[in-house]
N, C-alpha and C positions, 0 to 999 in steps of 0.2 A: 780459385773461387771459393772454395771448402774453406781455405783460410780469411778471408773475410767474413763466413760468416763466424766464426768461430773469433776474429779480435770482437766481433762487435759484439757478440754474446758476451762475453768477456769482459768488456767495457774496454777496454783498450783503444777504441776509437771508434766514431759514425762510421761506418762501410756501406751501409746501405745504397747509397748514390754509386758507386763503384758499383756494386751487385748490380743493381737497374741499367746500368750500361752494358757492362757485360753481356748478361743474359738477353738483353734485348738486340743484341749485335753478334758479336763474332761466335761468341759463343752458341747464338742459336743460326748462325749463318754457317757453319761448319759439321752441321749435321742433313746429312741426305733424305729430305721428305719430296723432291718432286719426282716422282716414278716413272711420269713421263717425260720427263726431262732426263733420267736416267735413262730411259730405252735409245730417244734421242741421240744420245753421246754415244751409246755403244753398240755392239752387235743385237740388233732388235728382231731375234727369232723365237722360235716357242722356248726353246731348250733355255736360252739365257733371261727370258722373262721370270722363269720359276728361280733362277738364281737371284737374277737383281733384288727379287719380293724379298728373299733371305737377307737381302743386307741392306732391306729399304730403312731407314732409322739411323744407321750407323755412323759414325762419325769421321773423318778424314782431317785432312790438312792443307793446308795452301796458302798461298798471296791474299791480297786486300780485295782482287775481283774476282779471282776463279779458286775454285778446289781441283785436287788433282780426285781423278778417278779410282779413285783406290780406298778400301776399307782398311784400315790400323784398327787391330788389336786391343791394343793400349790406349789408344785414343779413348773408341769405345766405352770401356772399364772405366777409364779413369772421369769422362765426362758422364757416364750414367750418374756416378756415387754425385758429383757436383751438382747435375741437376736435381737429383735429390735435396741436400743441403739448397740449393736456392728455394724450392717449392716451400721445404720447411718452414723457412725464414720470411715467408711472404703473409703469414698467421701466427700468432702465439697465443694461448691461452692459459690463462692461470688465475683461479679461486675467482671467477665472475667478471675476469678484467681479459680482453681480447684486445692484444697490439697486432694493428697492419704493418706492415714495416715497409712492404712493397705493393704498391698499386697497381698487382697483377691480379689474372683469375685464378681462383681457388675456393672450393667447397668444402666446408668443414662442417664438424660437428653442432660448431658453435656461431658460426658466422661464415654467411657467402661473400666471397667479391664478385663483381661483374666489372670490366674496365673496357674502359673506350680506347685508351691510350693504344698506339697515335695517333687514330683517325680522330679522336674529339676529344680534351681535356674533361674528361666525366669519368667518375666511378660510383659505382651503386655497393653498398655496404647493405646486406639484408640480414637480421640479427637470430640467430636462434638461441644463444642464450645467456647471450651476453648482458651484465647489468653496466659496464663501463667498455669503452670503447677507446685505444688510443690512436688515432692512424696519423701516420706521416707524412707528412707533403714533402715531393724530391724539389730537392733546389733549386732547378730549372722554374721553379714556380715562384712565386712572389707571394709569400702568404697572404698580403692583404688581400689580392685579386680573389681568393680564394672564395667563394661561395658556398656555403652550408646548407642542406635542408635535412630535416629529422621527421618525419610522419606526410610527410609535403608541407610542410611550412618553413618557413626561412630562420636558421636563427645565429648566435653569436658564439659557440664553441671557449673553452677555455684553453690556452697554449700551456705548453710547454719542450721549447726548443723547436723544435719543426714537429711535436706531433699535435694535432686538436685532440681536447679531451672533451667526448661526449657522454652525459651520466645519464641514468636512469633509466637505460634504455630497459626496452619487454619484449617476450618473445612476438617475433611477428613485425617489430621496425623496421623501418627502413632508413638509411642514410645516404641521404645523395651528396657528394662535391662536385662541384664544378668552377674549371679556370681554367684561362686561356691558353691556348698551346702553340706554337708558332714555330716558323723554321728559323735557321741562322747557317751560317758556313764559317769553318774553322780550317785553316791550311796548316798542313804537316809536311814535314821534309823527312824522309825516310833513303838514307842510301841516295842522298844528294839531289833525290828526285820529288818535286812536288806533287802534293796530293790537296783536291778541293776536297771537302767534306761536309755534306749537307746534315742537319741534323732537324727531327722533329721532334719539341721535347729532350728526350734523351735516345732518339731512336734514329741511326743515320738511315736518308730514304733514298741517298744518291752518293757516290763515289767517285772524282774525274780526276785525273786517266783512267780505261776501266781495262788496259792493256796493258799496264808493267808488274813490275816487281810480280813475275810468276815464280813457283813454288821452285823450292830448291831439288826439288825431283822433277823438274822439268828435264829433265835430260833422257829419263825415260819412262817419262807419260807427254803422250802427244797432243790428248784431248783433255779436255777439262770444263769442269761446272761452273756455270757462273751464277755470281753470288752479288746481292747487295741490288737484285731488280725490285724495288720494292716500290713503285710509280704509287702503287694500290693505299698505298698508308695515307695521300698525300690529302686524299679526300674523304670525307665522311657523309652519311653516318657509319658507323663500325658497324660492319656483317654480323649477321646473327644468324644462327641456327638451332632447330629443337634437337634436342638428347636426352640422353640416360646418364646422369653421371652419378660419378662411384663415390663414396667418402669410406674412407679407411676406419674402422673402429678401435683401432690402437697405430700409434705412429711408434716406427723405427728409431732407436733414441740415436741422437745424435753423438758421434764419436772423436 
């Protein structure tokens, strides 16, 4: 994933769409956040609760419907640094011009996102200090469908390739898009064996078989997480909740 962002930096090619699948899929389905889902699966006593909390985050491996129960190492390491590199790349900022690249959440210096995606084809762009605006629309969309509003009033944006360019913006704007998001299903043949695959967007929210192709350490892990329950996406509006969030005052430069 590090390597995509880095062609697309680079110009070597769009990647973006690649990124938004990824990280909205396996790559965020192969890291351990439900805890009670973890208790669940495994010996659920005092002693192993203060364990599991240690490697709640962690990253594993597995099949298309389950993880095996086990934390790797390497995995870990190597998916921190990535997710890194995607959050980067979901903002950029340079001399008054702010490029979205990716219509995920992220709070910066200079500009917020808020996204609905999958539960409702909306994202809210709020400007802090941005004078130009370039954000991308992923493929999956139809740019015409595309809907604009800048201050709450509707307007016409100027293209260029999939991003809209929005000017003049002042601190304190807001940007809304909105456009239609829908399911579809796509079949893959993997190891001779068929797979239905629903998708919302770019976010798959079902998987059928949800019983083959297990891990190749199936031989000695007996139990396993399952992955790809995502019912919750299918409907909106997108859950919200109040917080505290962090914004960084220097970013880690990119390597």
């Amino acid at each position: 994933m590090t390597q995509k962002v880095k062609m697309s930096d680079a110009g070597v090619g769009d990647y973006w769409d690649d990124l938004d699948y990824i990280v909205r899929n396996h790559f965020t389905e192969q890291q351990f956040v439900d805890l009670e889902l973890m208790k669940k699966i495994s010996d659920d006593t005092p002693e192993n609760d203060a364990l599991l909390r240690r490697f709640w985050g962690g990253y594993t491996q597995g099949a298309l419907t389950n993880l095996v129960t086990a934390i790797f190492g390497g995995n870990t390491a190597v998916y921190s640094q990535a997710l890194y590199y995607a959050w980067h790349g979901i903002l950029r900022y340079d001399k008054g011009t702010a490029t979205v690249n990716l219509l995920m959440n992220r709070v910066s210096p200079w500009m917020d996102i808020d996204s609905h995606i999958p539960y409702e084809g909306k994202a809210t762009l709020r400007n802090k200090a941005a004078r130009t605006a370039l954000v991308r629309i992923p493929s999956w969309v139809e740019a015409r469908d595309v809907k604009s509003y800048a201050r709450n009033r509707p307007i016409e944006p100027g293209a260029t390739g999939r991003y809209l360019i929005f000017e003049s913006l002042r601190p304190g704007d807001e940007i809304r898009l909105e456009f239609p998001i829908s399911e579809h299903e796509d079949e893959y043949t993997i190891h001779g064996e068929k797979f239905h695959v629903t998708f919302r967007g770019s976010t798959v929210v079902d998987i059928r078989p949800r019983n083959s192709l297990r891990s190749p350490h199936s031989s000695t892990h007996t139990t396993f997480y399952p992955i790809y329950q995502r019912e919750r996406f299918r409907t909106g509006p997108a859950p919200s909740k109040t917080l505290k969030r962090f914004v960084a005052e220097e970013l880690i430069p990119l390597v």
